[in-house]
C-alpha positions as CSV (number, residue, x, y, z in Angstrom):
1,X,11.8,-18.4,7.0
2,X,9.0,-17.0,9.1
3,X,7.3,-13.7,7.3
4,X,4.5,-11.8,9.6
5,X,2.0,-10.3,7.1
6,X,0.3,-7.4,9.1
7,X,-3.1,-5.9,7.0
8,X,-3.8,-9.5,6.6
9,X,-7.5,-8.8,5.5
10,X,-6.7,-5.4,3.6
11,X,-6.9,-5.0,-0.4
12,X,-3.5,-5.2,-0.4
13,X,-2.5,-7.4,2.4
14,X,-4.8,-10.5,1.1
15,X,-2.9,-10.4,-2.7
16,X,0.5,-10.6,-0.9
17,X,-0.2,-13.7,1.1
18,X,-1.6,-15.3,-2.0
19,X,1.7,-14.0,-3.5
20,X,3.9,-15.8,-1.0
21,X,1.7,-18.8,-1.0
22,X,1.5,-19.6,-4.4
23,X,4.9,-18.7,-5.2
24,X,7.0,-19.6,-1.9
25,X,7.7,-22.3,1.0
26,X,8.1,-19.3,3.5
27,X,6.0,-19.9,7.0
28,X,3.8,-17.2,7.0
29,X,2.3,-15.7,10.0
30,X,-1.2,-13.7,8.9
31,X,-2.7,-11.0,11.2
32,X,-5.5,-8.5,11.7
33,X,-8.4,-7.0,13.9
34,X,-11.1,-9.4,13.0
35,X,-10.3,-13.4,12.8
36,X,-14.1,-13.3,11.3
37,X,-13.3,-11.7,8.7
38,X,-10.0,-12.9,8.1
39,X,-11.9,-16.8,7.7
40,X,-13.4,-15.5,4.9
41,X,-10.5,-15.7,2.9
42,X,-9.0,-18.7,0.9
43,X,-5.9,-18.1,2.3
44,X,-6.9,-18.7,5.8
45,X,-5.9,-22.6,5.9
46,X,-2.6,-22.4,5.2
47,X,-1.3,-19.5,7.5
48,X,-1.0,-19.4,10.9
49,X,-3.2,-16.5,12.0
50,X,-3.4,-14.0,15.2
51,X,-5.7,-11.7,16.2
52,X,-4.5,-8.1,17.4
53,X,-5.4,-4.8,18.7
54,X,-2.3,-2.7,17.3
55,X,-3.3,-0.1,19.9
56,X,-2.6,-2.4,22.7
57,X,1.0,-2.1,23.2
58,X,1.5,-4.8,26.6
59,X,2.4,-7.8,24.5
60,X,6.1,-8.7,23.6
61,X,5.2,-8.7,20.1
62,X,8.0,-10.8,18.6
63,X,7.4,-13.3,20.7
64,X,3.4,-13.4,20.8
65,X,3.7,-13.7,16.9
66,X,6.5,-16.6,17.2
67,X,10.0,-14.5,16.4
68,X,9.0,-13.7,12.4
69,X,12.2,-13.4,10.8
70,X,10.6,-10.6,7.9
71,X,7.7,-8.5,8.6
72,X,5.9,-7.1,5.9
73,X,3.8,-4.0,7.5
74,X,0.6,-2.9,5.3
75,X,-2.1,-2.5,8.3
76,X,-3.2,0.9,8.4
77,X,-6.5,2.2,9.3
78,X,-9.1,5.0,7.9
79,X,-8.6,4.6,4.0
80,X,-9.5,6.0,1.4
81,X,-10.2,9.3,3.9
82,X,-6.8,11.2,3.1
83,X,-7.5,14.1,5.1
84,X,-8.8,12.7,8.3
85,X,-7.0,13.9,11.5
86,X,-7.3,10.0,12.8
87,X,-3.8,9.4,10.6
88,X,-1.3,11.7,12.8
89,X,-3.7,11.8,16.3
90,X,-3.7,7.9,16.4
91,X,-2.4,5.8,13.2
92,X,1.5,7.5,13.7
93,X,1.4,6.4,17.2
94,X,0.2,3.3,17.5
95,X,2.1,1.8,14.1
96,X,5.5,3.2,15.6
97,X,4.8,1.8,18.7
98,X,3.9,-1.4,17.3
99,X,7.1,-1.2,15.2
100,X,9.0,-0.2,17.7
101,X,7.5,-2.8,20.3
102,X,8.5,-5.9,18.0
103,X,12.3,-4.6,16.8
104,X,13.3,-4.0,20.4
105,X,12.2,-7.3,21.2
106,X,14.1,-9.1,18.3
107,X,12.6,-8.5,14.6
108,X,15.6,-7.7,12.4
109,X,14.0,-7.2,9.2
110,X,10.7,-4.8,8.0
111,X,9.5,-3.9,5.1
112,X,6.7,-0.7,5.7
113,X,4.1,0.8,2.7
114,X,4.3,4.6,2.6
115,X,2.7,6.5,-0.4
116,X,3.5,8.7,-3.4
117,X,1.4,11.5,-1.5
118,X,4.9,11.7,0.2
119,X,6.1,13.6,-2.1
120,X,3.3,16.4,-1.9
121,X,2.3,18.7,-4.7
122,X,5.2,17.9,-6.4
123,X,5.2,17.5,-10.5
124,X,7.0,15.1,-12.6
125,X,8.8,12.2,-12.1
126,X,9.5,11.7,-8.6
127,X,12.4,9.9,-7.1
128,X,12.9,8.3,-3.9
129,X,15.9,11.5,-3.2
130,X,13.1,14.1,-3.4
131,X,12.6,16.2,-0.6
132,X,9.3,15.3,1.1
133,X,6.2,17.7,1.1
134,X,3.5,15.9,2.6
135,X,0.2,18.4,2.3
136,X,-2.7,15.9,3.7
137,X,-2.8,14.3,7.2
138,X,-2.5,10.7,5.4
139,X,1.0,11.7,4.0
140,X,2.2,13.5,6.8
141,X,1.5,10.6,8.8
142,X,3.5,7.8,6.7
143,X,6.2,10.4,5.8
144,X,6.4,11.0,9.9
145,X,6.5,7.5,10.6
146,X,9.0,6.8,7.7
147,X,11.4,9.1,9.8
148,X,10.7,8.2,13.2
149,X,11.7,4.9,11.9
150,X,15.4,5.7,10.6
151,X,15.8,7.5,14.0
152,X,15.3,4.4,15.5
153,X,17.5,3.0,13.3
154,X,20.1,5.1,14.8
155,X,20.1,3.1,18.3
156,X,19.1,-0.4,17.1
157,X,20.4,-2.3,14.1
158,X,17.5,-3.6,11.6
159,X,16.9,-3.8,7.7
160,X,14.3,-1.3,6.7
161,X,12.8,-1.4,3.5
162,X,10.2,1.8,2.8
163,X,7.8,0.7,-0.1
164,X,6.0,4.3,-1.9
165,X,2.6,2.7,-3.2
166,X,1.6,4.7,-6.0
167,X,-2.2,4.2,-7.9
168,X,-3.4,0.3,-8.1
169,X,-6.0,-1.1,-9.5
170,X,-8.3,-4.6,-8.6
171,X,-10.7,-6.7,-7.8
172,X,-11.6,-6.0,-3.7
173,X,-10.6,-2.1,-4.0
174,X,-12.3,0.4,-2.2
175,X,-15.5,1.4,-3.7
176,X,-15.1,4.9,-3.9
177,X,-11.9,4.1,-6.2
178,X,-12.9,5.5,-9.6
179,X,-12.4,1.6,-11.7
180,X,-14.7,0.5,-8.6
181,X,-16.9,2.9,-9.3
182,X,-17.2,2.8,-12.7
183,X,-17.9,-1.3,-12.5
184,X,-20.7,-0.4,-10.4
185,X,-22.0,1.2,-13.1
186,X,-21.7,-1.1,-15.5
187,X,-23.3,-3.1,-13.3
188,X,-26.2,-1.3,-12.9
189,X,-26.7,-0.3,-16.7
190,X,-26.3,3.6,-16.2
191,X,-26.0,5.4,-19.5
192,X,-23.9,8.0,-18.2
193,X,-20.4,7.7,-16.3
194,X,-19.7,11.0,-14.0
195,X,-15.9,11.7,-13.6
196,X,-13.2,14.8,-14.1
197,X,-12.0,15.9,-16.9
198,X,-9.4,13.3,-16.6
199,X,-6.6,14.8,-17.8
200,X,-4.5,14.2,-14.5
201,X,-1.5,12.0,-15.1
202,X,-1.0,8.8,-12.6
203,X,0.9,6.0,-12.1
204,X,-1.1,2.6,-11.8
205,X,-0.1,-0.9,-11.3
206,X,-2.7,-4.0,-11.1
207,X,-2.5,-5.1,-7.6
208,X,-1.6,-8.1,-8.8
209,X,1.8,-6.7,-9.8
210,X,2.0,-4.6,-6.7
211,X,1.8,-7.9,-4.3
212,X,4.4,-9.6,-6.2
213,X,6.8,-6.3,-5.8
214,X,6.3,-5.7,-2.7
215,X,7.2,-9.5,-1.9
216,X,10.3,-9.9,-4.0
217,X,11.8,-6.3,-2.7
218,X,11.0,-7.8,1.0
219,X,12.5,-10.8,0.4
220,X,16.1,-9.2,-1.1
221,X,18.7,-7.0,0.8
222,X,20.5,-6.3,-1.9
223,X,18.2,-2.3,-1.7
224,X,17.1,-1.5,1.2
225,X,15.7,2.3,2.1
226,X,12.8,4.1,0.1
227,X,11.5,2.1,-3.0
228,X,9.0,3.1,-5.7
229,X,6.5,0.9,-6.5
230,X,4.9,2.0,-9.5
231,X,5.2,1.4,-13.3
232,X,6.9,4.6,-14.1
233,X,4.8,5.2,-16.8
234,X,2.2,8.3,-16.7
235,X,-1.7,7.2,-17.8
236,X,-4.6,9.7,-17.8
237,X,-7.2,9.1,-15.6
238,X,-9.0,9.4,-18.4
239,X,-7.1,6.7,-20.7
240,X,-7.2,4.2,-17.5
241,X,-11.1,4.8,-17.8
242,X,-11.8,3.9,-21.5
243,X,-8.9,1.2,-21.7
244,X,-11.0,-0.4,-18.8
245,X,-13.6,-0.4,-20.9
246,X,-12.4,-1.7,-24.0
247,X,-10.7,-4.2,-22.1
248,X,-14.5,-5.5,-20.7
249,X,-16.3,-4.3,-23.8
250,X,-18.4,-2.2,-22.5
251,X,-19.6,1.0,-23.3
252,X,-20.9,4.2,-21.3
253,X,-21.1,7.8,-21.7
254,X,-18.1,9.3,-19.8
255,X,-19.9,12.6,-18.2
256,X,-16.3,14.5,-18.5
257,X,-15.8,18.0,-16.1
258,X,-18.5,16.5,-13.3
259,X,-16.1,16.7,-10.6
260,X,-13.6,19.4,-9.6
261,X,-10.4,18.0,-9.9
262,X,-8.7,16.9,-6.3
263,X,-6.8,19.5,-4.0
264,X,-4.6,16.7,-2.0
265,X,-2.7,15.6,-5.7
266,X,-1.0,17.1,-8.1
267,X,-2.3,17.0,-11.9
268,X,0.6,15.1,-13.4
269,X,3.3,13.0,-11.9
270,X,4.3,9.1,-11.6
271,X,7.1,7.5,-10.3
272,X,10.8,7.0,-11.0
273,X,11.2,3.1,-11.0
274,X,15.1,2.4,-11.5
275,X,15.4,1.2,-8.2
276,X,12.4,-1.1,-8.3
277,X,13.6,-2.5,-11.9
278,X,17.0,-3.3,-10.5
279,X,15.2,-5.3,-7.7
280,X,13.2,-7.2,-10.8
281,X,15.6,-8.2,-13.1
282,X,17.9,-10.0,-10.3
């Protein structure tokens, strides 16, 4: 089998080709804007790797990336910026139009990451049957692109598999990501931690955890559609803070009420994971 790993050089995009290398004897086919970059990965030697520009749109894409059987779509652009315009005025464009370029010309088989922002200001437990209520231009985006893609469904037959990231935690996140921050504090031997309140419930999973999912749902057809990938079980933001710290042994002085809490998230919800289990335990 030949997988396509798009996002090669992304957070999550390098932990699921390590996934699929240390664990599987698939081909896979790595690619990204920047081949620079994407040498200074370990991975780099054992994939076959090529350079794009998802805006450009005048390639036969299947065949430029040497007929994949399974692609496995992570690359989007202008993270951790939720409410940027850039997601709906060019990321919903060009990622259909990539997806759409490379299933007409003969990919059978994709598996795309959406997020829990999906599901809006909703509360609770969220399953993959809730109604969707996207409120920032991030979510709106995906949740677009989620349905432009079972539309095209309609007229051409592919496997679609819809993957709802919730939180995730690890080493090469983002560095405005709260663990990421607080590390850098550590680091630097500040006395005093500024955060929320923390009392907003989340649902996080060690990227680790979150690569091998998203592999072993991809690589199944048993569930195809929306899937949750998430622990389904609600943590404080505060709990994930001071567990992080036992964990290293560390100690700090968590400045609590600092920051306003976010107006893009609700305070509590987490993800129903019954459908992601039965994946698992097969």
């Amino acid at each position: 089998m030949r997988i396509l790993v798009t996002g090669a050089t992304g957070f999550i995009g390098t932990y699921v080709i390590n996934e699929l290398i240390k664990n599987y004897q698939y081909n896979i086919i790595a690619t990204s804007s920047d081949i620079n970059k994407a040498k200074l990965f370990d991975w780099f030697p054992h994939v076959q790797y090529y350079e794009y520009n998802i805006d450009d749109q005048n390639k036969n894409y299947f065949e430029y990336f040497q007929q994949p059987d399974l692609m496995i779509h992570l690359a989007w652009q202008g993270l951790p910026n939720y409410k940027d315009l850039f997601h709906f005025e060019n990321n919903l464009f060009s990622n259909y139009y990539f997806i759409k370029n490379i299933i007409e010309s003969g990919l059978r088989s994709i598996v795309v990451t959406g997020t829990c922002f999906e599901y809006g200001m909703q509360n609770g437990c969220l399953g993959e049957d809730f109604v969707t209520i996207p409120a920032n231009p991030y979510a709106i985006a995906k949740d677009t692109l989620r349905k432009f893609l079972e539309q095209l469904k309609t007229k051409i037959n592919f496997k679609l598999k819809w993957v709802r990231l919730f939180y995730m935690h690890g080493e090469g996140q983002n560095s405005n990501s709260i663990l990421a921050q607080l590390n850098k504090a550590l680091k630097n031997g500040d006395s005093v931690f500024n955060m929320s309140s923390g009392e907003q419930l989340r649902d996080y999973l060690p990227v680790e955890n979150v690569a091998e999912y998203i592999v072993k749902i991809a690589l199944q057809d048993r569930i195809n559609g929306i899937i949750n990938c998430c622990s389904g079980i609600p943590v404080s933001i505060r709990e994930l803070v001071e567990n992080h710290l036992e964990k290293k042994q560390k100690k700090i002085h968590l400045n609590l009420g600092y920051y306003p809490y976010p107006d893009y998230e609700p305070m509590e919800f987490w993800g129903d994971n019954r459908k992601l289990k039965a994946i698992l335990e097969k």
